[in-house]
C-alpha positions as CSV (number, residue, x, y, z in Angstrom):
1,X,0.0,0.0,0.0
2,X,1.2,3.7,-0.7
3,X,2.2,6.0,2.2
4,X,-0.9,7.7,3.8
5,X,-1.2,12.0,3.8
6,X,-0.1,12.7,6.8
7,X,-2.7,13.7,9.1
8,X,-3.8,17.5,9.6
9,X,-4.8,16.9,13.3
10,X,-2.2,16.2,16.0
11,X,-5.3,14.4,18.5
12,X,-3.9,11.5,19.8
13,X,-6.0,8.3,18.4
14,X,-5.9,4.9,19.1
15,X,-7.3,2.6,16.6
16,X,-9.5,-0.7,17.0
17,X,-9.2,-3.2,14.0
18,X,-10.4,-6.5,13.5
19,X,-8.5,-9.9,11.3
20,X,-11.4,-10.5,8.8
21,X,-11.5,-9.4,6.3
22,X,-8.0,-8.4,6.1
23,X,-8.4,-5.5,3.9
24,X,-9.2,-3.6,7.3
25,X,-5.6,-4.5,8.9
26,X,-3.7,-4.4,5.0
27,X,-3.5,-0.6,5.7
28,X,-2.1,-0.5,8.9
29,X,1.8,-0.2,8.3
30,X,0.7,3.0,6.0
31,X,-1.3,4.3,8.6
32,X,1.6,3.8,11.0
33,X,4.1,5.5,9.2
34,X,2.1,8.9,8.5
35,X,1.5,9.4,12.4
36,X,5.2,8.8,13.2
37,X,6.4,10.9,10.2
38,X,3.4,13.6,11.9
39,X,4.3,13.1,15.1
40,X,0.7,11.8,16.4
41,X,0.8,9.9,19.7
42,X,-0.9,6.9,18.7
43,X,-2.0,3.0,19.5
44,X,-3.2,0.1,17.0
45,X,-4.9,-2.5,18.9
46,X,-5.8,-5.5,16.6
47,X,-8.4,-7.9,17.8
48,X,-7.6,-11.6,16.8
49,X,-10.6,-13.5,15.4
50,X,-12.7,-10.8,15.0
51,X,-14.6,-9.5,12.3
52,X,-15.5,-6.2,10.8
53,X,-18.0,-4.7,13.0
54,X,-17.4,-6.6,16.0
55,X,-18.6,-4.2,18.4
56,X,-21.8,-4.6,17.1
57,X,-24.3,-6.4,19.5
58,X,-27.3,-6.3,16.9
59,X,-25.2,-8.6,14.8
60,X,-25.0,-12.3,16.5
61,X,-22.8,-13.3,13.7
62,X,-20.0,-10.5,13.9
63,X,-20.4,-9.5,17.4
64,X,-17.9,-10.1,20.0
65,X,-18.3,-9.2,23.7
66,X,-15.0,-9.5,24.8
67,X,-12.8,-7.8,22.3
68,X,-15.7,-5.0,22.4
69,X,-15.5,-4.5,25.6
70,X,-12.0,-4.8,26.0
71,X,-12.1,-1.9,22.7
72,X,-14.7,-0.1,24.6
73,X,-12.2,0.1,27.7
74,X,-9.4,1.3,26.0
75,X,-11.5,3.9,24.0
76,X,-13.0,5.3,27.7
77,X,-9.4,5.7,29.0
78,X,-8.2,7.7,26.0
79,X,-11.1,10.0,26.4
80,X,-10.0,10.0,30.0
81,X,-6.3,10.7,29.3
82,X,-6.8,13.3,26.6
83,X,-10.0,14.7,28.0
84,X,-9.8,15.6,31.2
């Protein structure tokens, strides 16, 4: 995959993917290298043997309790960190 633009906001972000289909993860290293080349705090958290949309409880099929909650907890904290 090409380099990413780098992004205009300097938030910090922390980013929730899942392994299927792959085409969510294949742009990660991309990603990656436009924060660090931006400067952007960051975090990727991958979610092994999830699928796209796993946070989604309306969805027996996709969903995923654990790794959503466990996403969930990490995305309260950041608000915490950078929000407070």
């Amino acid at each position: 995959m090409t380099a990413r633009p780098p992004p205009t906001s300097r938030a910090s972000r922390r980013a929730c993917f899942c392994t299927t289909p792959r085409t969510t993860t294949a742009s990660t290293p991309a990603s990656r290298e436009a924060l660090d080349k931006a400067g952007v705090k960051y975090e990727v958290h991958i979610y092994e043997g999830t699928q796209h949309a796993f946070n989604n409880d309306t969805s027996a099929a996709r969903y995923n309790k654990a790794a959503s909650d466990l996403a969930w907890s990490r995305t309260v904290a950041l608000f915490k960190e950078t929000l407070a």
